[in-house]
C-alpha positions as CSV (number, residue, x, y, z in Angstrom):
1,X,113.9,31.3,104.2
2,X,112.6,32.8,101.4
3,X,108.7,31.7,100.1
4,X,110.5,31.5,96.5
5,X,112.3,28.9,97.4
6,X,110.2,26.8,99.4
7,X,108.0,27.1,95.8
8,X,110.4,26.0,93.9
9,X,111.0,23.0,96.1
10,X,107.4,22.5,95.9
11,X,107.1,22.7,92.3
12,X,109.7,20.1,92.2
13,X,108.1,17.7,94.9
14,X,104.8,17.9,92.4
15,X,107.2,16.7,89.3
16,X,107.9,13.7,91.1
17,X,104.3,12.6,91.9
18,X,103.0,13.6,89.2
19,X,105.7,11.6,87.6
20,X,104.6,8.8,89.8
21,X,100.8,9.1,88.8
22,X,99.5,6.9,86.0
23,X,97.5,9.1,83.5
24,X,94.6,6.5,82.9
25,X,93.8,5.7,86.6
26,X,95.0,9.1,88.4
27,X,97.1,6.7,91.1
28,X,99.9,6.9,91.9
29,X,102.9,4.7,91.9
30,X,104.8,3.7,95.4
31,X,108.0,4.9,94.3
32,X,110.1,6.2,90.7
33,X,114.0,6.2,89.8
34,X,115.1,10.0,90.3
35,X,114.7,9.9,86.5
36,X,111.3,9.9,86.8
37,X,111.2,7.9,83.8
38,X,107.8,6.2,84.1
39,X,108.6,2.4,83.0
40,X,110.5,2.6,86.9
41,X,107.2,3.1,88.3
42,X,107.3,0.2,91.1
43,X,103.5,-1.3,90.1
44,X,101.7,-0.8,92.4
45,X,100.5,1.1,95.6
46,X,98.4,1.3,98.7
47,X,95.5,3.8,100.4
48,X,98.1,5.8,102.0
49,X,99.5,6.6,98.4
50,X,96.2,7.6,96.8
51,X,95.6,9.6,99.8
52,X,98.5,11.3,100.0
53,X,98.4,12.4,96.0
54,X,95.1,13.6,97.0
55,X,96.4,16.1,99.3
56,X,99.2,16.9,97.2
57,X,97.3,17.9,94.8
58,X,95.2,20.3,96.8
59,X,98.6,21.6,98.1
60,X,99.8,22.2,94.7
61,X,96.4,24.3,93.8
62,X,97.0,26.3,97.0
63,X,100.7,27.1,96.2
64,X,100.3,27.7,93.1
65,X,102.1,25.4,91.3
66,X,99.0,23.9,89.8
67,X,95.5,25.8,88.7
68,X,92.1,25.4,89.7
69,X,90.9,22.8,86.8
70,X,93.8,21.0,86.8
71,X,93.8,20.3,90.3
72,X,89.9,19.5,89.8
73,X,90.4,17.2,86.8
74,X,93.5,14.9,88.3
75,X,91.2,14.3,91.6
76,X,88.1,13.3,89.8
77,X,90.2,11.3,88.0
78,X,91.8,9.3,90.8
79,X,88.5,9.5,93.0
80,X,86.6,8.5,90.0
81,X,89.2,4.8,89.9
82,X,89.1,4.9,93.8
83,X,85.2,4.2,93.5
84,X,85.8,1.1,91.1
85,X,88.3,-0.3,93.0
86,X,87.7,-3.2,95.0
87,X,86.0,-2.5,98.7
88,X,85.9,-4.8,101.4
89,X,82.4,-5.5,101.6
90,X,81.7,-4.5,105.3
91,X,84.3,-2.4,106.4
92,X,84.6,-0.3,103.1
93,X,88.1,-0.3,103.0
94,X,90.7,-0.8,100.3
95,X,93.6,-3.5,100.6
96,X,97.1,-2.2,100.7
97,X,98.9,-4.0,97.4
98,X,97.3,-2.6,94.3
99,X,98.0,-2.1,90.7
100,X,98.4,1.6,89.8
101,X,98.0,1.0,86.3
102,X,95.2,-1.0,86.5
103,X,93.6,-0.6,89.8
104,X,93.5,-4.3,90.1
105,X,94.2,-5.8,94.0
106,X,97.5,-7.4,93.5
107,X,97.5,-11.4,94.7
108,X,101.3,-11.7,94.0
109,X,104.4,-9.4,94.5
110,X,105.3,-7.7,91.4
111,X,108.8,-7.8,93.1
112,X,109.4,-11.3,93.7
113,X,106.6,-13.4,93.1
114,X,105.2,-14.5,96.6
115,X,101.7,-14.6,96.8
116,X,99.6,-12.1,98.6
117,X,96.5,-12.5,100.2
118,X,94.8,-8.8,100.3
119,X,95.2,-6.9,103.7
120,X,93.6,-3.7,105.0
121,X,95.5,-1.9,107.0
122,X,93.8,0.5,110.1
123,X,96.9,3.3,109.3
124,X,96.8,3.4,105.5
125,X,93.0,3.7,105.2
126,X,93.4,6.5,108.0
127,X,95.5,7.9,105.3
128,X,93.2,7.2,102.3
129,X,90.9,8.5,104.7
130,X,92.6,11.9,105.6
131,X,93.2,12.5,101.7
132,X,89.5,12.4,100.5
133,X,88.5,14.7,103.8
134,X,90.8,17.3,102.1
135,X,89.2,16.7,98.7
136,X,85.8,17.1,100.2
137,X,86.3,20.3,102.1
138,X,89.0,22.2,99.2
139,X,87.1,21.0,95.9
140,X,83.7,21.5,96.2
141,X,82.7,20.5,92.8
142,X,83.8,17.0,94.3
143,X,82.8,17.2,97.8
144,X,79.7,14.7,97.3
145,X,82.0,12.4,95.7
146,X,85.0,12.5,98.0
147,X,82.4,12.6,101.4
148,X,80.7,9.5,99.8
149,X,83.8,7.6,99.3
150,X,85.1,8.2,102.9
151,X,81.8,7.4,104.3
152,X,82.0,4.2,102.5
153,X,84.4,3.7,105.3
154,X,84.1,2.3,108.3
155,X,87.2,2.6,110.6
156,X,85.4,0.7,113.3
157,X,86.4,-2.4,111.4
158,X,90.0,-2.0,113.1
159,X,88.8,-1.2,116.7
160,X,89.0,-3.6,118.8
161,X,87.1,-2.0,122.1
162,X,87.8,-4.9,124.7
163,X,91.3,-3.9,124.5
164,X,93.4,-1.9,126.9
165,X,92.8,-0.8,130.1
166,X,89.3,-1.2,130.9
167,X,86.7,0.7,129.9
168,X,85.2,1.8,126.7
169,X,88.7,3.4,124.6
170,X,89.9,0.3,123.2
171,X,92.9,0.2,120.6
172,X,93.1,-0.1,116.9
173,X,94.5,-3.7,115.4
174,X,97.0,-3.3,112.5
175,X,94.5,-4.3,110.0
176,X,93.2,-7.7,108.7
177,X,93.2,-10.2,106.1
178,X,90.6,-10.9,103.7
179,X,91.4,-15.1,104.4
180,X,93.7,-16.8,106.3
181,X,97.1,-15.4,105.7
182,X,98.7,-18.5,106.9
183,X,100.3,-17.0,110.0
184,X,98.7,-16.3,113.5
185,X,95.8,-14.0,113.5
186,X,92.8,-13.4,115.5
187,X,89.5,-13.9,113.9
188,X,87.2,-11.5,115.1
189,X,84.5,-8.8,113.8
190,X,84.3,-5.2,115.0
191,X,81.5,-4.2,113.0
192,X,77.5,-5.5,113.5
193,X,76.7,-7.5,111.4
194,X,79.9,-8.1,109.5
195,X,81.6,-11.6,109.0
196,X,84.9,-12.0,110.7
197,X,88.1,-11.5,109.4
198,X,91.4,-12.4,110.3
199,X,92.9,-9.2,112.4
200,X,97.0,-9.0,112.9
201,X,97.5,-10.7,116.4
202,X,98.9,-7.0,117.8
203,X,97.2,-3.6,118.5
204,X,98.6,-0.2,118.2
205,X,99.0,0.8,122.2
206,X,101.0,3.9,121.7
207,X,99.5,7.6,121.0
208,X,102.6,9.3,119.9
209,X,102.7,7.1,116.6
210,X,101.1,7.7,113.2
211,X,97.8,5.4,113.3
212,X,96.2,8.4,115.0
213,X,95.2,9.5,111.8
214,X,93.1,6.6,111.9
215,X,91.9,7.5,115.4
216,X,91.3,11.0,114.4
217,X,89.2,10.8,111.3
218,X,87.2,8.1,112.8
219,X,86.2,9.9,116.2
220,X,85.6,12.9,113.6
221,X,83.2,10.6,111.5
222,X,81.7,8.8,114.3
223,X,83.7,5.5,113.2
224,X,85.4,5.0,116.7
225,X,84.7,6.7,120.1
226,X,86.0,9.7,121.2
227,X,87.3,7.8,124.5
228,X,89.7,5.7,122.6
229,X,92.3,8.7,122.3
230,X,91.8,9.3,126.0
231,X,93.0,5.7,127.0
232,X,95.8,5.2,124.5
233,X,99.4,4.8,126.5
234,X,101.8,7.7,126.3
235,X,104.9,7.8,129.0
236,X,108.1,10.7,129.0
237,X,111.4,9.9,128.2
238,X,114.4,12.6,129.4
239,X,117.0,12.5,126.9
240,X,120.0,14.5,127.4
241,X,118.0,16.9,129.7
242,X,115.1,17.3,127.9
243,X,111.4,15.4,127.8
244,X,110.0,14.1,125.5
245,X,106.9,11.5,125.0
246,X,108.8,9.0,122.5
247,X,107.0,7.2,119.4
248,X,108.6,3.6,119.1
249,X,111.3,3.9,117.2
250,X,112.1,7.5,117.5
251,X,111.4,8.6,113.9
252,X,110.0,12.2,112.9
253,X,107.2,10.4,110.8
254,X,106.0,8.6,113.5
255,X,105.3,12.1,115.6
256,X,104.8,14.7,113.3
257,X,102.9,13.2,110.1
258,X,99.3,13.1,111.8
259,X,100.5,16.7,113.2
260,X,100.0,18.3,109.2
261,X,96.6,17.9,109.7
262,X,95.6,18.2,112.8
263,X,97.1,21.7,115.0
264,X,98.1,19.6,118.0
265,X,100.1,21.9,119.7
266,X,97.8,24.3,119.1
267,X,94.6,22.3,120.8
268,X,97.2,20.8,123.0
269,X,100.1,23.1,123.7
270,X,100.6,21.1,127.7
271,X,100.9,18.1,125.7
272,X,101.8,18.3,122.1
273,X,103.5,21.5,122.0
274,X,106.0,20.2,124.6
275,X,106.5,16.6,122.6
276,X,106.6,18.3,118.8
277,X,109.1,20.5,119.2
278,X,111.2,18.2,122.1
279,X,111.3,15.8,118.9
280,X,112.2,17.9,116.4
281,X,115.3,19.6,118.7
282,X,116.2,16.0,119.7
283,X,116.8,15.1,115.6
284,X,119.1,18.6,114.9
285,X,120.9,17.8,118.2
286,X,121.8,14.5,117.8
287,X,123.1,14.8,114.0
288,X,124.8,18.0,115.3
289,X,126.6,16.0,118.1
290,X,127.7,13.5,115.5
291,X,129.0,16.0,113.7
292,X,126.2,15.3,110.2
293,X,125.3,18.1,107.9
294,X,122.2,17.0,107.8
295,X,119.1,15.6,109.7
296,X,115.9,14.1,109.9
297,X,115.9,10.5,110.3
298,X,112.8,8.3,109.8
299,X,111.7,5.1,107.5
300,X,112.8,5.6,103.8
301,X,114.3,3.8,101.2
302,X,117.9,2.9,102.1
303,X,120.7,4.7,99.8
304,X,120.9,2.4,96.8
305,X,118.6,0.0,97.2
306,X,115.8,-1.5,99.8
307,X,114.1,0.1,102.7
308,X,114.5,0.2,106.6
309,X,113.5,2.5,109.6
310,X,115.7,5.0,110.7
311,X,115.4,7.2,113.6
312,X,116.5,8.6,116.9
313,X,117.4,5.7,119.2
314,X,117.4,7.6,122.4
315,X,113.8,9.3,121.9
316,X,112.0,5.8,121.1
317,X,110.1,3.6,123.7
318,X,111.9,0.7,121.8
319,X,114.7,-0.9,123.8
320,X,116.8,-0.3,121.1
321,X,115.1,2.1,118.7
322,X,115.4,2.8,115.4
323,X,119.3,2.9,114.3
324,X,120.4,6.2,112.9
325,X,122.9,4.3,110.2
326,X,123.3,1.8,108.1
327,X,124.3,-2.1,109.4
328,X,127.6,-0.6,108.3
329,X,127.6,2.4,109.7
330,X,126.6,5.1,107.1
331,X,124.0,7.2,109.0
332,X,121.0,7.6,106.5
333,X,119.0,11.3,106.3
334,X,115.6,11.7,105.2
335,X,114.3,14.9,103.1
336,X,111.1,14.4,103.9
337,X,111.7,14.3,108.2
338,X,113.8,17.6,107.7
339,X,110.6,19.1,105.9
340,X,107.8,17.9,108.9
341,X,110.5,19.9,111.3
342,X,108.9,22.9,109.0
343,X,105.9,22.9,111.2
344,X,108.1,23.5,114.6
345,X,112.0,24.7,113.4
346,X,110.7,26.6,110.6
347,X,114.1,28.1,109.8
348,X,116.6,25.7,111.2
349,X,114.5,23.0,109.0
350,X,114.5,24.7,105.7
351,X,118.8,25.5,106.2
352,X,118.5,21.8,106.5
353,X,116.5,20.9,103.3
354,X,118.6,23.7,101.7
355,X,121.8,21.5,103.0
356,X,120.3,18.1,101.4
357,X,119.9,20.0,98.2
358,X,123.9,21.1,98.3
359,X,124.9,17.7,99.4
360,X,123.4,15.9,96.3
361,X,120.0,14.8,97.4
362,X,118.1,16.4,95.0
363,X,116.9,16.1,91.5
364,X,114.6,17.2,89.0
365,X,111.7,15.9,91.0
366,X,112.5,17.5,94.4
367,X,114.5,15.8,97.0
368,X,115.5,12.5,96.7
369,X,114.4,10.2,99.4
370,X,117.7,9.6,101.5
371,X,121.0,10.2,101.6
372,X,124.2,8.2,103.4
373,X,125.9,10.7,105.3
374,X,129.2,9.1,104.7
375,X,129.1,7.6,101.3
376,X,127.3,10.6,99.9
377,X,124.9,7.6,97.8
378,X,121.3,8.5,97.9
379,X,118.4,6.6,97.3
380,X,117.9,6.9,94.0
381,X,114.5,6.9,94.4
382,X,111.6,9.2,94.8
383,X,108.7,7.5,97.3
384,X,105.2,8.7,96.9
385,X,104.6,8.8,100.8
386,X,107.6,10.7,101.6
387,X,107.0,13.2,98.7
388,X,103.8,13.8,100.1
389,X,104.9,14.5,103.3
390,X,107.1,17.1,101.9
391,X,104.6,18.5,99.6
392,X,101.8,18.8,102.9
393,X,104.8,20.7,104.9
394,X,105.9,22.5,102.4
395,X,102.3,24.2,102.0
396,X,102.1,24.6,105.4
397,X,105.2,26.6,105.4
398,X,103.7,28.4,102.5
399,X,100.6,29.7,104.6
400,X,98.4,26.7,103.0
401,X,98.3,24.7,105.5
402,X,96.1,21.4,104.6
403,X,95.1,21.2,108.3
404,X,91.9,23.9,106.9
405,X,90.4,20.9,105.0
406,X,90.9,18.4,107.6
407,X,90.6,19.8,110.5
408,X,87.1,21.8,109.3
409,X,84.9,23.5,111.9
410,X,82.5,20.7,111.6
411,X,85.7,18.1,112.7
412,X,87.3,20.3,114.9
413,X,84.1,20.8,116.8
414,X,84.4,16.9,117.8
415,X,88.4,17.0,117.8
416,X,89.9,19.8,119.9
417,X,87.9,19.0,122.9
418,X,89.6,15.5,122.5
419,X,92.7,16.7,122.0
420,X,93.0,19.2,124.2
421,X,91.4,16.9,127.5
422,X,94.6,14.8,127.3
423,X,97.1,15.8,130.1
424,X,101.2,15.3,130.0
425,X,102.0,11.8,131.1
426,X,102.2,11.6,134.5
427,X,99.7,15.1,134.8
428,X,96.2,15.1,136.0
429,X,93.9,16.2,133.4
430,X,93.2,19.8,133.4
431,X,97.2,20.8,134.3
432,X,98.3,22.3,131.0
433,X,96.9,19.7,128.5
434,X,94.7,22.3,126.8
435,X,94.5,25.7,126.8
């Protein structure tokens, strides 16, 4: 595919978050109408959002769609309202609802009007997290700032290590609640010294999922021990003659997004680069068996309105997966899980993105979030995480791979080792895990 065109497309993707971002604050909006007109900015978003505009906009700089000094200016500006925002006290984390005009922690849903009592979540600070480790290494007139910010952090806060098998790798809980939520919780403190907090009764068990960002920039900083990746569950799954190690609903997000930052298959080519690129082929073979143009299926906003997950129902440790369609049976397509298939199916992936953009899901600001195969509808909407997904993959097609600033000599020094220790399921250590 040519590099002209993956440019283009990621000159688009930018329009969209930067039509997402508010100009005051430098955040960015959860989603925008495929107008990008910005009074349909939704009002308010999370740690995973501001994270992921601050690797999009290092992406940008390194494609060139953006220069130097802008790139500089539009993350001091967003790491400059990240440092005012409000901090959970001990864990130095940031709650997940939050204006992105104002940078104010939303108590009620700008949506409906329920009330919302502030949660931090373990994935979306990993995300937060991963965004100011690419600021730190690619801008280094805002390295002190973006290094101080994530060591403000504390991912400990989410690990719980009595849990699991026994031993010292423990799991990471969903997140917690600032006050009782009014639902079950468990009321615990990770951290010496901190008060408690009320922790989501459930852990995440499963490696093959995206909360391993969280695990990975927390054994890199020192947050969480390096044995935890060791002694989270992974099993094999054969699907229609092939093996693969399933995330649980069988969604390309769920495998691939901690995979544009870290070279898995690369530290771990007995492990991860058998599972990637099982994934991937499992998504183009199962839309091709259906006889779809298109595919990539993964959590995104549904074609019209609302959201759902979406995925491969036979690659997920789910009993029933993600669906692949609609409760009517319109099967939904993702941009964005065509795009991480750039890291694995580089060619087969962008003739796919090429196909979204002939079928309709496109617009000014890059690719619109989903499609229904059947009704042809799209979303209508451009979502900030998806777009940065696109933008991340789309630079690493492009040579600029964001996995330099994350995964940094100094990180990879702690990482690969970990990584590359961890044997197939059902494989001693030492029999093709690593190199």
């Amino acid at each position: 595919m040519p590099d002209a065109l993956l440019r283009r497309w990621a000159g688009e993707t930018w329009t969209s978050l930067a039509a997402m971002t508010d100009e005051r604050t430098g955040l960015p909006a959860d989603s925008v109408r495929d107008d990008l007109d910005p009074s349909s900015r939704s009002g308010y978003t999370s740690p995973t959002n501001i994270g992921g505009l601050l690797w999009s906009t290092v992406a940008a700089r390194d494609v060139g769609v953006i220069d130097a000094g802008e790139c500089r200016d539009r993350c001091a500006r967003t790491l400059a309202t990240v440092e005012r925002l409000e901090h959970h006290p001990d864990a130095g984390t940031i709650a997940n609802w939050v204006d992105e005009g104002t940078g104010e922690v939303l108590r009620e849903d700008p949506d409906g009007g329920r009330r919302i009592v502030p949660f931090h979540s373990s994935v979306d600070n990993g995300w937060l997290a991963a965004g100011l480790l690419v600021v730190a290494a690619a801008v280094p007139e805002l390295a002190a700032q973006a290094g101080a910010l994530r060591g403000r952090m504390d991912l400990g806060a989410f690990h719980d290590p009595s849990a699991g098998p026994p031993g010292p790798g423990g799991r990471l809980r969903g997140g917690f609640w600032e006050s009782d939520p009014g639902e079950p919780t468990v009321v615990a403190s990770y951290l010496d010294g901190a008060a408690p907090v009320h922790h989501t009764p459930h852990h995440y068990d499963h490696l093959d999922s995206e909360p391993r960002i969280a695990s990975y920039a927390g054994i890199a900083g020192g947050d969480i021990p390096a044995e935890h990746y060791a002694a989270m569950s992974a099993t094999v799954l054969r699907w229609r003659g092939r093996d693969v190690v399933p995330t649980w609903g069988g969604s390309m997000f769920e495998a691939l997004m901690p995979d544009l930052f870290v070279p898995e298959e690369e530290w771990a080519p007995g492990f991860w680069g058998r599972s990637h690129p099982a994934t991937v082929a499992s998504h183009r073979e199962h839309a091709a068996e259906q006889g779809w143009t298109v595919w990539g299926f993964s959590p995104c906003a549904r074609p019209v309105e609302g959201y759902s997950v979406f995925g491969v129902p036979g690659i997920a440790l789910a009993p029933e997966g993600y669906p692949s369609t609609t409760e009517d049976g319109d099967p939904v397509a993702t941009p964005h899980a065509a795009a991480l298939a750039l890291l694995h199916e580089p060619e087969e992936a962008a003739a796919c993105l090429a196909r979204f953009e002939d079928i309709g899901c496109h617009g000014a600001g890059g690719f619109v979030d989903s499609v229904g195969l059947r009704s042809g509808r799209t979303a209508g909407r451009y979502l900030s995480l998806d777009q940065s997904m696109v933008m991340a993959a789309l630079a690493h097609a492009l040579d600029a791979s964001p996995r330099r600033w994350f995964a940094t000599p100094e990180a990879s020094a702690v990482l690969e080792p970990v990584v590359a220790a961890r044997p197939w399921p059902g494989e001693a250590p030492g029999d093709g895990a690593g190199r």
